[in-house]
Every structure is written in structure tokens, then in C-alpha cells.
mmCIF file of the N, C-alpha and C atoms, coordinates in Angstrom:
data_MODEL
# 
_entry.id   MODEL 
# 
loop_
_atom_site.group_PDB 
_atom_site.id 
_atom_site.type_symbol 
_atom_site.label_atom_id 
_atom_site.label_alt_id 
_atom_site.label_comp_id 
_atom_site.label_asym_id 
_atom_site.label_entity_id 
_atom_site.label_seq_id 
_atom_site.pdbx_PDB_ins_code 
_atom_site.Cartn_x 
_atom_site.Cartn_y 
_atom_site.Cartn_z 
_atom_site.occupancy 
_atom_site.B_iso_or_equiv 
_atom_site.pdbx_formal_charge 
_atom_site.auth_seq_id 
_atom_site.auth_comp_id 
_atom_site.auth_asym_id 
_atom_site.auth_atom_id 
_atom_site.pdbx_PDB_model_num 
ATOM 1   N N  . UNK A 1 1  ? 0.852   -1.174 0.000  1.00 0.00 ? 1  UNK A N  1 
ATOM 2   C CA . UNK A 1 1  ? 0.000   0.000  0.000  1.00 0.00 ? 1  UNK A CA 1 
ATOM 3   C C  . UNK A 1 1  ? 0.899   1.240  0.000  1.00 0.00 ? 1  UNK A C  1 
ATOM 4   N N  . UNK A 1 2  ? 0.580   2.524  -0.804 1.00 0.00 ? 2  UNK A N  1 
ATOM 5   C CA . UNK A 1 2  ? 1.023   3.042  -0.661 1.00 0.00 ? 2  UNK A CA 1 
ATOM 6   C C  . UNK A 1 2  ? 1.030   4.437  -0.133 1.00 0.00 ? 2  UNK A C  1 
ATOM 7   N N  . UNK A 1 3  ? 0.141   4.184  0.980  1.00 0.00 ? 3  UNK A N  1 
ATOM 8   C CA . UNK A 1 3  ? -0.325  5.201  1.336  1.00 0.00 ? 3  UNK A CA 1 
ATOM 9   C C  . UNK A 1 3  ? -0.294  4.712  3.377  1.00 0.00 ? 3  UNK A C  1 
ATOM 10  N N  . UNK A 1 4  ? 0.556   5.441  4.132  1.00 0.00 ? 4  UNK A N  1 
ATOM 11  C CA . UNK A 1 4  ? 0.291   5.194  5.392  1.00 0.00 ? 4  UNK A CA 1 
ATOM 12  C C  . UNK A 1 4  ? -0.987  5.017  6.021  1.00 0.00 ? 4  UNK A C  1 
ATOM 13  N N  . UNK A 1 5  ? -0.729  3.961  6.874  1.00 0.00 ? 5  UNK A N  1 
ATOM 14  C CA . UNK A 1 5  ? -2.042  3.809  7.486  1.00 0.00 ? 5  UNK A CA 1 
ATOM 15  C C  . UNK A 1 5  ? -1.595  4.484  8.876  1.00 0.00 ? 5  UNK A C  1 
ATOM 16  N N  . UNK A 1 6  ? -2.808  5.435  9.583  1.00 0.00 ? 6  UNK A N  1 
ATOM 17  C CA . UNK A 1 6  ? -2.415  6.408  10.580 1.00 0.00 ? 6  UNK A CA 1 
ATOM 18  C C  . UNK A 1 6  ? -3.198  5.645  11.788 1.00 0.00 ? 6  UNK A C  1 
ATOM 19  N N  . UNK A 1 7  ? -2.330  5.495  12.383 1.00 0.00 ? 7  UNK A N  1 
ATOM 20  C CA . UNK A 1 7  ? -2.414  4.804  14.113 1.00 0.00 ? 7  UNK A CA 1 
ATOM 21  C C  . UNK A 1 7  ? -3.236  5.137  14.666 1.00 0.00 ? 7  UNK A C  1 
ATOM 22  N N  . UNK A 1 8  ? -4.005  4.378  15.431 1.00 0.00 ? 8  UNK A N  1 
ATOM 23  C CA . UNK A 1 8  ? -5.535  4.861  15.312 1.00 0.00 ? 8  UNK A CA 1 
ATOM 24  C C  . UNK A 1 8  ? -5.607  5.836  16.931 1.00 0.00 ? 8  UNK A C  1 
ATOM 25  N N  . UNK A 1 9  ? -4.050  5.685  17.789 1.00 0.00 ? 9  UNK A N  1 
ATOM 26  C CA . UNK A 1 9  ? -4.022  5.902  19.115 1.00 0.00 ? 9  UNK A CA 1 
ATOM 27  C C  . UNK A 1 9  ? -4.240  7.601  19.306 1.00 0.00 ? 9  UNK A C  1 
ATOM 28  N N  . UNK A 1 10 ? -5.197  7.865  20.374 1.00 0.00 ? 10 UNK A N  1 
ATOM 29  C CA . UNK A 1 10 ? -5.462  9.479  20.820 1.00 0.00 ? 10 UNK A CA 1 
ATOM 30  C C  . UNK A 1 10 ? -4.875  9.694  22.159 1.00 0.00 ? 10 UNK A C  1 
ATOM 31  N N  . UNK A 1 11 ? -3.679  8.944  22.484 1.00 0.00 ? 11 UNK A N  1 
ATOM 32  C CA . UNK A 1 11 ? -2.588  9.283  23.781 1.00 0.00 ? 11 UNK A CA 1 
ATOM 33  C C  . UNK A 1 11 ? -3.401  9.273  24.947 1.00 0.00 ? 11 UNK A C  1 
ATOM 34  N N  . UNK A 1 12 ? -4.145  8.329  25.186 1.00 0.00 ? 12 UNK A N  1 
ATOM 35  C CA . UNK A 1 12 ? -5.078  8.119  26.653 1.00 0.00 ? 12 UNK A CA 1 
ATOM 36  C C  . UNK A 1 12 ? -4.332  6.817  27.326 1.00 0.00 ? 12 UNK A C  1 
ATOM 37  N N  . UNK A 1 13 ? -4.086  5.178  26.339 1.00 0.00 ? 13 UNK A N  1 
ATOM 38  C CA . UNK A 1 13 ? -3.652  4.595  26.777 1.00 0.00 ? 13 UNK A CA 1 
ATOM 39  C C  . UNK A 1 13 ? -4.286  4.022  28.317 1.00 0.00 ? 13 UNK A C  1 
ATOM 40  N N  . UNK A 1 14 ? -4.966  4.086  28.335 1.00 0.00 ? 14 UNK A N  1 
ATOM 41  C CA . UNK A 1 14 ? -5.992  3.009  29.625 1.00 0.00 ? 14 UNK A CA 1 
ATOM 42  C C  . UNK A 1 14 ? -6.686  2.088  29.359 1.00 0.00 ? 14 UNK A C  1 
ATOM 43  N N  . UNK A 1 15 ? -6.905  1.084  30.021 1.00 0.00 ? 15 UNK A N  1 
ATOM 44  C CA . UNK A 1 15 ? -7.419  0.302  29.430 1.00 0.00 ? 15 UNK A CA 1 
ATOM 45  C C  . UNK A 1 15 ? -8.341  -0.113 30.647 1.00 0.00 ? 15 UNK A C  1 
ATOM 46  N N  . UNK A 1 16 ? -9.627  -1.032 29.368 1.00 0.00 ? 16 UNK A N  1 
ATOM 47  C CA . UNK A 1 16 ? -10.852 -1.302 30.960 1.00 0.00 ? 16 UNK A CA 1 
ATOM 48  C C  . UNK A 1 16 ? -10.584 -2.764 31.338 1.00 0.00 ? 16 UNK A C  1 
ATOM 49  N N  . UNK A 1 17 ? -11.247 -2.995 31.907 1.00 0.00 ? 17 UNK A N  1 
ATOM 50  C CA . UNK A 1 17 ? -11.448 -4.709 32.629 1.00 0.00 ? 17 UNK A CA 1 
ATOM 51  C C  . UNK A 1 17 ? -11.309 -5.770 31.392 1.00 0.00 ? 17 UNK A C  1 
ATOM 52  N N  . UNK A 1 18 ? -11.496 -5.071 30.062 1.00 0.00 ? 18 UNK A N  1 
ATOM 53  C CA . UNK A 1 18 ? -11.118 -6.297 28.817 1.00 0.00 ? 18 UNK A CA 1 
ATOM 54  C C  . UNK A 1 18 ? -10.126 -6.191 28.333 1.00 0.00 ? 18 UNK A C  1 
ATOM 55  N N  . UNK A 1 19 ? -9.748  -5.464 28.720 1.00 0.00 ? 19 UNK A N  1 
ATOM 56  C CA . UNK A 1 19 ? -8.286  -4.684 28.275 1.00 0.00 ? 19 UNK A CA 1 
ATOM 57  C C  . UNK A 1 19 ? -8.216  -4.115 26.873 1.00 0.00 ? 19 UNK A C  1 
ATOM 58  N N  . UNK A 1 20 ? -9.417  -3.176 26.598 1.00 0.00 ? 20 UNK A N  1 
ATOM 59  C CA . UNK A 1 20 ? -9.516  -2.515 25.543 1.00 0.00 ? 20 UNK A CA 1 
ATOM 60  C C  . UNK A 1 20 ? -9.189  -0.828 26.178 1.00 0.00 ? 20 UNK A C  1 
ATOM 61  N N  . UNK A 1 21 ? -8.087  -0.498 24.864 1.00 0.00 ? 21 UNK A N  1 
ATOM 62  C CA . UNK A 1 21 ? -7.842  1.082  25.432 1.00 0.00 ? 21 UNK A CA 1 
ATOM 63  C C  . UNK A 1 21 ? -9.252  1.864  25.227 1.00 0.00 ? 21 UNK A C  1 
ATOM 64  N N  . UNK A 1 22 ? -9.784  2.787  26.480 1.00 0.00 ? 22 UNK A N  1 
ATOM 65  C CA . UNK A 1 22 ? -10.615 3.734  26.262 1.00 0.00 ? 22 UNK A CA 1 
ATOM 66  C C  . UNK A 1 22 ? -10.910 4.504  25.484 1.00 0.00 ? 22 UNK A C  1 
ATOM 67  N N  . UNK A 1 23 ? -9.603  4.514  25.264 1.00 0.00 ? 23 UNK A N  1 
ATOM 68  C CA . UNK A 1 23 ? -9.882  6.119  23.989 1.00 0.00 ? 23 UNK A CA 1 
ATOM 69  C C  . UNK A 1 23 ? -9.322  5.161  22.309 1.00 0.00 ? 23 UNK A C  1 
ATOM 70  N N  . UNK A 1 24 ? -8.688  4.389  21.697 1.00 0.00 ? 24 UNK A N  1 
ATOM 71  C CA . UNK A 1 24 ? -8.826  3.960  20.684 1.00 0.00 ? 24 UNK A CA 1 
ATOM 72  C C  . UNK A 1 24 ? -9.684  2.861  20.675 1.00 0.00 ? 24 UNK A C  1 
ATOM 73  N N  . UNK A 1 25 ? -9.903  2.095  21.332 1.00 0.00 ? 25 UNK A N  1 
ATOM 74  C CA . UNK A 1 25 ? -10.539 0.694  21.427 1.00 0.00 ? 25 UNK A CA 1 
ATOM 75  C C  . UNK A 1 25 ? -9.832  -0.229 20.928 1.00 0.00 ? 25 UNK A C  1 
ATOM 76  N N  . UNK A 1 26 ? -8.224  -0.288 20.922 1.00 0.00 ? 26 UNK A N  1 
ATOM 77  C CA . UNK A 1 26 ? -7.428  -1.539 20.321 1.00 0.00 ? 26 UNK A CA 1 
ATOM 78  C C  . UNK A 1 26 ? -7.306  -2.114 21.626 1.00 0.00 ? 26 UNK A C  1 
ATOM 79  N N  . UNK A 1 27 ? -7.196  -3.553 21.589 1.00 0.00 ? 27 UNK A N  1 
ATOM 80  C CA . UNK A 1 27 ? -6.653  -4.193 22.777 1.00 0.00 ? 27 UNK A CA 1 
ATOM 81  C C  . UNK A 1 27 ? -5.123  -3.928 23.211 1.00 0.00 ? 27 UNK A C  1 
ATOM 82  N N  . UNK A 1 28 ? -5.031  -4.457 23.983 1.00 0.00 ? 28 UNK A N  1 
ATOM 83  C CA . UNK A 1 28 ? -3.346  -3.950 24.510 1.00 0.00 ? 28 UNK A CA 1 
ATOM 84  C C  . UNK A 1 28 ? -2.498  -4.636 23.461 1.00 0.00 ? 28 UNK A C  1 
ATOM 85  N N  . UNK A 1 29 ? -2.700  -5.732 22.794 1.00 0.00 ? 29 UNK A N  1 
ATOM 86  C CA . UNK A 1 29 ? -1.449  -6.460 22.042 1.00 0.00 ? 29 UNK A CA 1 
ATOM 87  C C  . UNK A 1 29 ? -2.243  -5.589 20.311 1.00 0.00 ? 29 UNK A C  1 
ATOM 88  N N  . UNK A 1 30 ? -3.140  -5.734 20.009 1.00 0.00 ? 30 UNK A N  1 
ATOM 89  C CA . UNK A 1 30 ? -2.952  -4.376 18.965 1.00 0.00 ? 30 UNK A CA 1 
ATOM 90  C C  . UNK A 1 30 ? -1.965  -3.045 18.518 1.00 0.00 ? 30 UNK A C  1 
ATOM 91  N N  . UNK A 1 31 ? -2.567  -2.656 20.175 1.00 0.00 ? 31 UNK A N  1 
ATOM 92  C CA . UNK A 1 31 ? -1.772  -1.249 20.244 1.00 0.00 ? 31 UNK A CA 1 
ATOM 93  C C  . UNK A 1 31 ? -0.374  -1.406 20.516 1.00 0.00 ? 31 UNK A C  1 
ATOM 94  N N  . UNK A 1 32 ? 0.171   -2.498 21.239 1.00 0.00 ? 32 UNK A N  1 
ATOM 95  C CA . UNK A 1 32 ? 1.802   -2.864 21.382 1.00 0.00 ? 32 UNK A CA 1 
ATOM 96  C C  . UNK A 1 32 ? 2.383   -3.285 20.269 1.00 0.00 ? 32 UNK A C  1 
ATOM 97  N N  . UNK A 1 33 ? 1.842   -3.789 19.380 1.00 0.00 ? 33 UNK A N  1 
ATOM 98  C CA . UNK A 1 33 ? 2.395   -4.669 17.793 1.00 0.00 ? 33 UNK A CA 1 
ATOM 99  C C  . UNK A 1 33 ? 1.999   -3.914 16.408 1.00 0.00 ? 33 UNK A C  1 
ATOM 100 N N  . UNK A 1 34 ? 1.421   -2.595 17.006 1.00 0.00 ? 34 UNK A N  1 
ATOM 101 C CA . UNK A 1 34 ? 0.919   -2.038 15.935 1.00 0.00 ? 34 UNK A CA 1 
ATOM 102 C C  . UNK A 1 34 ? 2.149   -1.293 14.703 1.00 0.00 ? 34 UNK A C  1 
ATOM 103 N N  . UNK A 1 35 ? 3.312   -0.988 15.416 1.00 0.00 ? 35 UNK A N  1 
ATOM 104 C CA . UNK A 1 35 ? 4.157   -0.859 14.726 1.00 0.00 ? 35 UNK A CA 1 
ATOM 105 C C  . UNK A 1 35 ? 4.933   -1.893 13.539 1.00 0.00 ? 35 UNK A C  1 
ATOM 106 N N  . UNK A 1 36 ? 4.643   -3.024 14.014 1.00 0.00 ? 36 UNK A N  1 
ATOM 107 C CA . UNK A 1 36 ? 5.379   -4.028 13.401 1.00 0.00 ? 36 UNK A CA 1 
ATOM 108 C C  . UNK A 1 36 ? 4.331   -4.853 12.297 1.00 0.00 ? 36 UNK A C  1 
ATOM 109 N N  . UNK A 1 37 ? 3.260   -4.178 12.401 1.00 0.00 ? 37 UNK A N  1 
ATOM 110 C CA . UNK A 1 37 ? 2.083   -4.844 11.511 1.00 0.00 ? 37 UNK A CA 1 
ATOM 111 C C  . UNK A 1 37 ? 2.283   -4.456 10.379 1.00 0.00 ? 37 UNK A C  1 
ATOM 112 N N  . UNK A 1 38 ? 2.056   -5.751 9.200  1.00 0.00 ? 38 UNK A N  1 
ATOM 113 C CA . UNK A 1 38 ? 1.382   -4.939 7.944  1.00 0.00 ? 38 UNK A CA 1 
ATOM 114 C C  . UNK A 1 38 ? -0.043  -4.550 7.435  1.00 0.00 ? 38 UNK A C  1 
ATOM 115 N N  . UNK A 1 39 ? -0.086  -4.200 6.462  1.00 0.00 ? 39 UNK A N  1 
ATOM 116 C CA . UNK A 1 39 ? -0.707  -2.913 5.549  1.00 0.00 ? 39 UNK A CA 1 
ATOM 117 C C  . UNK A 1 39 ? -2.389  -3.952 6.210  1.00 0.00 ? 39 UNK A C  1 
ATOM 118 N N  . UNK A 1 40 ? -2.625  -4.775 5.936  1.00 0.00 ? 40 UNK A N  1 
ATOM 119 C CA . UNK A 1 40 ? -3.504  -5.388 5.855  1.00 0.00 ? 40 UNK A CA 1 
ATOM 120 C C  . UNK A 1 40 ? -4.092  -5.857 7.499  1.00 0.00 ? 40 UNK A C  1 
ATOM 121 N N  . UNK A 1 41 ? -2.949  -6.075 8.207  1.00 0.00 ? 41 UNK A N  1 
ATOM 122 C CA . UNK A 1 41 ? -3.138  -6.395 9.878  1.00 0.00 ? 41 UNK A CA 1 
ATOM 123 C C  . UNK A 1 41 ? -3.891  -5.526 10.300 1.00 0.00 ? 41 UNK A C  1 
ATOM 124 N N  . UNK A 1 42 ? -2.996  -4.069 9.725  1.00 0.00 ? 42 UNK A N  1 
ATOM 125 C CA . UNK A 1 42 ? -3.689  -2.649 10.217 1.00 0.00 ? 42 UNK A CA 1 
ATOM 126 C C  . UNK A 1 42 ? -4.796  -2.242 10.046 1.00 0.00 ? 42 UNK A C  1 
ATOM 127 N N  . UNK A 1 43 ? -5.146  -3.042 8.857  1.00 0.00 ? 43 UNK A N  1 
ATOM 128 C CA . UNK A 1 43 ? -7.112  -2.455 8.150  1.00 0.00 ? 43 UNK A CA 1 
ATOM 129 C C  . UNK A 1 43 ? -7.562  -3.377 8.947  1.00 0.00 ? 43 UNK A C  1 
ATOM 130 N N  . UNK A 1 44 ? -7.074  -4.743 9.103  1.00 0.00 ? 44 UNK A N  1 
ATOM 131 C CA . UNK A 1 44 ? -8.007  -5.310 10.526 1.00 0.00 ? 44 UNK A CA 1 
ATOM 132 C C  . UNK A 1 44 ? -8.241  -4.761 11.307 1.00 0.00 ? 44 UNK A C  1 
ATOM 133 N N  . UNK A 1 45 ? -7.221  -4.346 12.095 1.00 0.00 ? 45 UNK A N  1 
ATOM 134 C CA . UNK A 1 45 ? -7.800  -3.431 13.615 1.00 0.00 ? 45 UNK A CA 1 
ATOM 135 C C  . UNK A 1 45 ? -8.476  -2.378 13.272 1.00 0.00 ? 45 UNK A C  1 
ATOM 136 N N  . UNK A 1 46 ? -8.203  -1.714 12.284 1.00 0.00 ? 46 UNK A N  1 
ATOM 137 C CA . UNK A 1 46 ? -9.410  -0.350 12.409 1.00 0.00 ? 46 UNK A CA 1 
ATOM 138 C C  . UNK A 1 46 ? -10.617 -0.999 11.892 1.00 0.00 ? 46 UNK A C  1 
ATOM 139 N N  . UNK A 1 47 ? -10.717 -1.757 11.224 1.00 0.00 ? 47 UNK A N  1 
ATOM 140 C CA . UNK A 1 47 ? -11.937 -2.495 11.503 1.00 0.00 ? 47 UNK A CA 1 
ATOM 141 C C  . UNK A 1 47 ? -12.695 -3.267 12.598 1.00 0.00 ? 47 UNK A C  1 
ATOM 142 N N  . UNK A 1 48 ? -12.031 -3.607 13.458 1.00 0.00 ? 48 UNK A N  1 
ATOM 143 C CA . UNK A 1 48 ? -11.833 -4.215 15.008 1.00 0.00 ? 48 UNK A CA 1 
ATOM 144 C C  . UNK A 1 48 ? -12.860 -2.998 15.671 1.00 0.00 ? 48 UNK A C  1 
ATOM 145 N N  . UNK A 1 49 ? -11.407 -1.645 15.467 1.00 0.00 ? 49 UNK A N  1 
ATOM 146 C CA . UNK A 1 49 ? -11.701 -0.188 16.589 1.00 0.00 ? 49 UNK A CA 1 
ATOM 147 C C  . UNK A 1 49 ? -13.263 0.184  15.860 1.00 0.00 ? 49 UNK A C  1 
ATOM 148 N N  . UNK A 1 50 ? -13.851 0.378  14.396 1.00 0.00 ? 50 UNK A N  1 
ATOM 149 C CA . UNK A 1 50 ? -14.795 0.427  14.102 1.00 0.00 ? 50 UNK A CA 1 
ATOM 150 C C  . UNK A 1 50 ? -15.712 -0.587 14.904 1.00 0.00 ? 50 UNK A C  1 
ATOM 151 N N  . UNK A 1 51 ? -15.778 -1.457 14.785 1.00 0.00 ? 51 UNK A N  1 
ATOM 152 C CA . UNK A 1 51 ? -16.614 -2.244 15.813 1.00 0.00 ? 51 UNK A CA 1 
ATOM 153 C C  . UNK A 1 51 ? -16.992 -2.136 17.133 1.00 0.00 ? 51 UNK A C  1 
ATOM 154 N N  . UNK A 1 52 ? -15.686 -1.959 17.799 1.00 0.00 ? 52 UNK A N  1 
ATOM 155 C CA . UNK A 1 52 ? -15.955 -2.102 19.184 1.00 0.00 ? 52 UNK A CA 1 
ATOM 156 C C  . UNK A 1 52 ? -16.282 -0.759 19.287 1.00 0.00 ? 52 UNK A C  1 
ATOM 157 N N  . UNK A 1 53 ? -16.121 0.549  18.512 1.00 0.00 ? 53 UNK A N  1 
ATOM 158 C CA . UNK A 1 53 ? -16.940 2.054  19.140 1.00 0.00 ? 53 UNK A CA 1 
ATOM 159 C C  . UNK A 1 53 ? -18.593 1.753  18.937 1.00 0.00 ? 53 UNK A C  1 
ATOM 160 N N  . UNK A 1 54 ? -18.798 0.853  17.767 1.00 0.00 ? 54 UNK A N  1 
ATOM 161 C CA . UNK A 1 54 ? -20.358 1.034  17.732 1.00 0.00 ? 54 UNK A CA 1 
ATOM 162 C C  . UNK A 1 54 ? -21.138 0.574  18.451 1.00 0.00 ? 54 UNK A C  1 
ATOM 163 N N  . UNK A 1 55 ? -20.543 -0.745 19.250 1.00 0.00 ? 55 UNK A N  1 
ATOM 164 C CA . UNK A 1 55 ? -21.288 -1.497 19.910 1.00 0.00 ? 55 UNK A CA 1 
ATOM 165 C C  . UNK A 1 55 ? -20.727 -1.253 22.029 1.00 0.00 ? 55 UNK A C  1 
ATOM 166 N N  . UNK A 1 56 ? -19.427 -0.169 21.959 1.00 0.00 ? 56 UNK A N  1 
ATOM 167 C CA . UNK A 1 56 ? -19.381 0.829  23.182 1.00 0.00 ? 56 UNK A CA 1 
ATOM 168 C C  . UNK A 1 56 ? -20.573 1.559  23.826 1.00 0.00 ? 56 UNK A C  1 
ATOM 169 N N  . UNK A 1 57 ? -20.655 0.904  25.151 1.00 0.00 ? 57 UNK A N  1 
ATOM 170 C CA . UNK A 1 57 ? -21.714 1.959  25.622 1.00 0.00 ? 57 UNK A CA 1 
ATOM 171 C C  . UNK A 1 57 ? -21.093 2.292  26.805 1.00 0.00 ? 57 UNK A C  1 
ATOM 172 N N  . UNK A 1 58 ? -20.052 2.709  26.435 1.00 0.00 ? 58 UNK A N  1 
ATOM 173 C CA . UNK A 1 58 ? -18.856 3.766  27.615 1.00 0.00 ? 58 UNK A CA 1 
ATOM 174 C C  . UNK A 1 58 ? -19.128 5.162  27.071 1.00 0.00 ? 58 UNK A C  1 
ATOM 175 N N  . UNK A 1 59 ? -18.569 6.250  28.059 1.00 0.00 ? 59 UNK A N  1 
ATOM 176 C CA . UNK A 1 59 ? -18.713 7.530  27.889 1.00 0.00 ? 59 UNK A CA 1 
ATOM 177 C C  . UNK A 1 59 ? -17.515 8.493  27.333 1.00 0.00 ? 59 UNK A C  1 
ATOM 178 N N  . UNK A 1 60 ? -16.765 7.736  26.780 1.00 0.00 ? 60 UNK A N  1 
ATOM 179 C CA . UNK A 1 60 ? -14.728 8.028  26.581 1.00 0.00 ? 60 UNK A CA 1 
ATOM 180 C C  . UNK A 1 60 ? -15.483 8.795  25.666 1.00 0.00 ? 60 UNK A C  1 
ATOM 181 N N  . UNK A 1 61 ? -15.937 9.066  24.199 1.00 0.00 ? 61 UNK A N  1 
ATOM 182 C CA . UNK A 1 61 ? -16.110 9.529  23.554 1.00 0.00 ? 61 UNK A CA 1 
ATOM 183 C C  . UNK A 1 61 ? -15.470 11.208 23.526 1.00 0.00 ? 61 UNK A C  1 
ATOM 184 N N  . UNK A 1 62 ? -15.635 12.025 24.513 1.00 0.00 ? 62 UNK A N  1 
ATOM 185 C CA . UNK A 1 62 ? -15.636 13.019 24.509 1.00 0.00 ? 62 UNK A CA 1 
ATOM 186 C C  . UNK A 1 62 ? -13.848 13.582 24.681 1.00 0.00 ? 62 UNK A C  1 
ATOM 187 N N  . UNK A 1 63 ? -13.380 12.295 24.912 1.00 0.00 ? 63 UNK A N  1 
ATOM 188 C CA . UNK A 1 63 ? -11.584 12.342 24.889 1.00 0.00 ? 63 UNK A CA 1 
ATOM 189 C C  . UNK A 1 63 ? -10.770 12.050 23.280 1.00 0.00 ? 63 UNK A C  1 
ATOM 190 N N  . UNK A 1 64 ? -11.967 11.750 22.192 1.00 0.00 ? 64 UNK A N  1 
ATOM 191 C CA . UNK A 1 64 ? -11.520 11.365 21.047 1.00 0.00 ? 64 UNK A CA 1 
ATOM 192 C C  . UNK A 1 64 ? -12.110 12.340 19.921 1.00 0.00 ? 64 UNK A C  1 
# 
């Protein structure tokens, strides 16, 4: 691909009882391996972080 894929992280870094970060919604081994992923790993997880915001009924929203 030739076009960067942009890290989906908004520098909150907390995570809840599933161990999904609050403010991106990647799990902790997402957001730790996200550097080393390719082009295609990466459209997984933002497809992942798409998911888990729609079906979030937390209040983080207002930090993103």
C-alpha cells in the first residue's frame, strides 16, 4: 500500500477490565504490535476499533 495507514491511538492509553484502550478501542497487544504490523493487519484493527466504538456503551467519547 502506498499510502500510510495512521495509528488509530489518541494518547489516553488506559485500558478497561477487557483490556480494551478507552480512547482507541485496540486491545493492549494491537496497540503494542501495531508498529510491526502490515498494511492489511492494520485495516483489521481499524476495523476491530470500528466495531468495538459502535457497539461501546462507555462515555470516553468526549476524549476522542
Amino acid at each position: 500500500m502506498s499510502e500510510k495507514i495512521k495509528n488509530p491511538c489518541v494518547d489516553i492509553c488506559q485500558y478497561d477490565e477487557n483490556q480494551i484502550c478507552i480512547g482507541c478501542k485496540r486491545t493492549k497487544t494491537e496497540a503494542k504490535t501495531w508498529w510491526r504490523l502490515i498494511d492489511e493487519e492494520k485495516l483489521q484493527i481499524i476495523e476491530n476499533v470500528k466495531k468495538r466504538k459502535s457497539e461501546s456503551t462507555d462515555y470516553y467519547g468526549h476524549y476522542v
